[in-house]
C-alpha positions, -999 to +999 in steps of 0.1 A: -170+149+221-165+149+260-177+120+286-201+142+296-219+143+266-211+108+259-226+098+294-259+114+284-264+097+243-253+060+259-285+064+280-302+032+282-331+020+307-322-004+333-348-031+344-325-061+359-302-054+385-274-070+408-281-076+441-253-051+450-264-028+472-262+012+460-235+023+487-241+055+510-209+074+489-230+067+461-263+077+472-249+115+487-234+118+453-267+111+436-286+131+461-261+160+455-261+164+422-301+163+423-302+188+446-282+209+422-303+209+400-320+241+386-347+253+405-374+276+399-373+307+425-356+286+446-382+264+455-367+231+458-400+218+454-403+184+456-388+151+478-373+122+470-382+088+492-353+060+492-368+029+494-349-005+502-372-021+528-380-053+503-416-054+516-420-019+509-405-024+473-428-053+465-462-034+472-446-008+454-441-024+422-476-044+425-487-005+429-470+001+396-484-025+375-470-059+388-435-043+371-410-070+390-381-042+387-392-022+411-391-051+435-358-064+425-340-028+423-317-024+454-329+010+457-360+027+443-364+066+446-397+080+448-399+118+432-423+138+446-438+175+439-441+186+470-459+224+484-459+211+518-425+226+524-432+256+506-461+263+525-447+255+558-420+282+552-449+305+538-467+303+576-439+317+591-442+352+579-485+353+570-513+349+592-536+335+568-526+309+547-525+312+506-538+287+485-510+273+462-521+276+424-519+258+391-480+275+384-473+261+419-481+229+406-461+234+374-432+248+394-430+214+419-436+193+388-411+205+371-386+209+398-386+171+407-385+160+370-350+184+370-337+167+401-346+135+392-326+137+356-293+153+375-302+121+398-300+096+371-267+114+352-251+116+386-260+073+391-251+067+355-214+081+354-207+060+391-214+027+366-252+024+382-284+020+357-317+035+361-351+031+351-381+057+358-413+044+365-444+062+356-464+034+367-463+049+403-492+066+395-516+039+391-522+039+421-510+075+439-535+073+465-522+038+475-484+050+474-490+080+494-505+062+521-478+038+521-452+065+519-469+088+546-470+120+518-490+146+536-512+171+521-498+190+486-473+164+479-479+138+452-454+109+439-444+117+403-426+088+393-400+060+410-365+054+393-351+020+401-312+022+409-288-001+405-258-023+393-274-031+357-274-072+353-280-068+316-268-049+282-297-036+262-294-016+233-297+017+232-329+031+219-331+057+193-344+090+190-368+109+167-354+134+138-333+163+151-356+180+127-390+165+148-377+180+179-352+215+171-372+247+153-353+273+141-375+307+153-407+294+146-420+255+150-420+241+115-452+215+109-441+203+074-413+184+087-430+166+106-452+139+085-415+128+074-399+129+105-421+104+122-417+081+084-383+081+089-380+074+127-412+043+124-386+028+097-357+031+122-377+018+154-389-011+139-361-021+133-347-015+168-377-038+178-370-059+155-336-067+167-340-060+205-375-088+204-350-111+182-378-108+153-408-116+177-421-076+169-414-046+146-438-024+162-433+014+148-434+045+170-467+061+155-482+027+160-469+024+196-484+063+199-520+053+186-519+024+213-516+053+234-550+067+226-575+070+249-582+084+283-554+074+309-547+076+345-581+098+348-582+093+384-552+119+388-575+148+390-593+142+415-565+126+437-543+157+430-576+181+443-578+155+475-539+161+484-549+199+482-534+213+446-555+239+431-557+232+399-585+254+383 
């Protein structure tokens, strides 16, 4: 197996950091290899803020559900979708402007969620730790006024970055079988697949809560039922993304 490989299955999510600072080498490395990434059409759809301002940090992370991380991170990159760009560029060469659409959307999604990953390889093989951080979308109205997005650019999710200050286990992943489908996607395999992985996490959580939980995964899924983060609609509408 190479250290590339290697780099990617010792993955583990960082949430208590050293005060050391993430130096510039190491940020133009990070940067680069995000903006490497693949790309749809050459888009390059989407932005990435660098926050280190501590008072910036702190709302941040009450934004994000009081997470204390986020605040204690010495860097925390905002990844953004953003069409503003794209439709900047588009002005130069058509009168009348042309509503972005719902593949648009996809594409800018789906292009900062690429950079973002060759971000947090690039931060994890200089000996830094990441974490991302959905909870920036709690409150995206809130962190785009505080970040100064302008219209058709929405925060996706942060990723604190840092020296990690701690050694967590490594979590582990569903059943090949769950996730690879040879030609066609096979449903029988899966009622066993997710027996066989809520055995193995609770016994992850077992050990990584020193016996205080065994919570399995399709119980940690049905917590997850219910209507979430329903404000996202109508915020995305209000920062202009067409997305009927």
């Amino acid at each position: 197996m190479n250290e590339t490989i290697q780099l990617l299955l010792n993955h583990r999510s960082i949430r208590k950091y050293k005060e050391t600072p993430v130096s510039e080498e190491q940020l133009d490395a990070i940067l680069g290899a995000a903006q490497h990434a693949s790309t749809s059409s050459n888009m390059q759809a989407y932005s990435v803020i660098g926050v280190t301002e501590p008072e910036i940090k702190n709302k941040l992370a009450e934004l994000a559900g009081n997470q204390a991380y986020v605040a204690g991170c010495p860097l925390f990159l905002v990844w953004c979708a953003d069409l503003y760009r794209y439709e900047k560029a588009q002005s130069l060469h058509m009168r009348d402007k042309q509503p972005s659409t719902v593949e648009h959307f996809i594409i800018a999604t789906v292009d900062a969620a690429l950079a973002a990953q060759n971000a947090a390889v690039a931060a994890e093989s200089l000996g830094l730790g990441i974490v991302y951080i959905g909870g920036i979308r709690n409150n995206p109205q809130q962190v785009s006024e505080l970040l100064g997005l302008p219209e058709h650019v929405y925060p996706v999710f942060g990723m604190c970055v840092g020296v990690p200050d701690q050694e967590p286990l490594t979590r582990p992943r569903l059943p090949r079988d769950a996730v690879y489908h040879a030609n066609k996607y096979n449903t029988a395999c899966q009622s066993e697949a997710i027996t066989t992985y809520d055995e193995t996490m609770s016994a992850y959580m077992s050990e990584r809560t020193d016996g205080k939980a065994a919570t399995s995964w399709s119980e940690a899924m049905a917590a997850k039922t219910g209507a979430q983060r329903l404000h996202m609609r109508p915020f995305l509408r209000d920062q202009g993304f067409m997305l009927e």
